[in-house]
N, C-alpha and C positions, 0 to 999 in steps of 0.2 A: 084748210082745216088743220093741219101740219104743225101752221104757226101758232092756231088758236091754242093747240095742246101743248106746245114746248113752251108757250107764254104762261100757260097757266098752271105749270111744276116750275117758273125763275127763269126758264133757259131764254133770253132773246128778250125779255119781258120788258114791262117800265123799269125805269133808274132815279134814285131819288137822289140830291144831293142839297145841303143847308149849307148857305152863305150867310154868316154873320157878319154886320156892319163891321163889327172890329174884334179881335180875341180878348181884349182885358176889359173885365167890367167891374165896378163896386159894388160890393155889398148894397140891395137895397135899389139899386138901378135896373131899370128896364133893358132887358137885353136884345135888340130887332137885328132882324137878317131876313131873308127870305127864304123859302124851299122850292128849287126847282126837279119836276117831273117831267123825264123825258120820257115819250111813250116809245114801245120795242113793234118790230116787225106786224103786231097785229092788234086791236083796239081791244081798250080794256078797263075796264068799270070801277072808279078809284072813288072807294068811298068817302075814307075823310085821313085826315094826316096827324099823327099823333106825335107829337115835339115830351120827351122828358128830358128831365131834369135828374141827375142821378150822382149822387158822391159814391166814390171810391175809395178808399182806404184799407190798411193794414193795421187789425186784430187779432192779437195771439188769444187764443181761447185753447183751456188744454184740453176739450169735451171736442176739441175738433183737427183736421189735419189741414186744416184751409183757414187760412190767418187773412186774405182779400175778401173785404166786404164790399155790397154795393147796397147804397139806401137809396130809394127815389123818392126825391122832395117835391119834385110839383110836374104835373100834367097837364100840357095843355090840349086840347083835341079841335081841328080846322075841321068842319064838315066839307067835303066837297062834292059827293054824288053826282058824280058827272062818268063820260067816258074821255077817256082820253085817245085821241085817234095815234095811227100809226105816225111814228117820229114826228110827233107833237111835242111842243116843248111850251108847257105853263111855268108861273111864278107865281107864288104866294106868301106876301109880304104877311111877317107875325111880329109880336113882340111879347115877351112873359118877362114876368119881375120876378127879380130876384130878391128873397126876403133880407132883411134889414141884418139878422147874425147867419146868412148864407155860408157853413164854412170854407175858408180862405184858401187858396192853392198854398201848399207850402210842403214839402217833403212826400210823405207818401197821400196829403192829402190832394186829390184833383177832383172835380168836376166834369163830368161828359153831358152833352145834349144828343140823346139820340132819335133819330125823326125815322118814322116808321108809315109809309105808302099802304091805307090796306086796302087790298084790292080783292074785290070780289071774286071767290073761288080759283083763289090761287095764291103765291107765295108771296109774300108782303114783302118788298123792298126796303131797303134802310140805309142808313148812315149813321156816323158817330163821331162827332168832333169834340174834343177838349177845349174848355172854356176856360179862360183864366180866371180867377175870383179874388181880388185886392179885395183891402181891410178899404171902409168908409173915411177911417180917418189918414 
């Protein structure tokens, strides 16, 4: 019971991490990797896995004290409704496209994917890796 409760505040819990095929992608290319979910000390009910897509960037607005924006361009959502047993280890292969004027990594501009575990009555796992984003041409 111990376990069930420190899994379901983070402590001990599942661990998600996203593996992409590669870090540089184009404009307009589909981007695949997989997300692996490692289950923690006690089993636990992982509904579905939500992969975004989110730009970053640097905006001076003088109505504001925070000049880093973050826009998120597209959502993908994996249903999964499963449980995952203790130190279970899944993989689930995705892939999302990236639109055609996706903007480009270059200066303060970057891309992040970040993949979010949500798990039934308790603290949602995550990750966040930086995507690199070349021009098409």
């Amino acid at each position: 019971m111990w376990k069930e409760f420190l899994s379901s505040i983070g402590i001990g819990g599942a661990e998600v991490d996203t593996i992409l095929a590669k870090k540089e992608w184009k404009q307009g290319e589909k981007a695949e990797g997989k997300v692996i979910i490692k289950g923690g000390p006690s089993e636990q009910p992982v509904e579905s896995i939500i992969l975004t897509l989110s730009h970053h960037y640097e905006q001076v607005n003088p109505d504001s004290d925070f000049s880093h924006r973050i826009q998120d361009l597209k959502e993908l959502v994996l249903p999964i409704e499963r449980n995952i047993q203790p130190e279970e280890e899944i993989s689930i292969p995705f892939s999302i496209e990236l639109d055609s004027n996706h903007p480009v990594t270059e200066g303060d501009h970057k891309t992040f994917l970040k993949t979010t575990a949500v798990i039934g009555q308790g603290l949602d796992p995550s990750d966040e890796d930086e995507v690199i984003i070349l021009s098409q041409v």
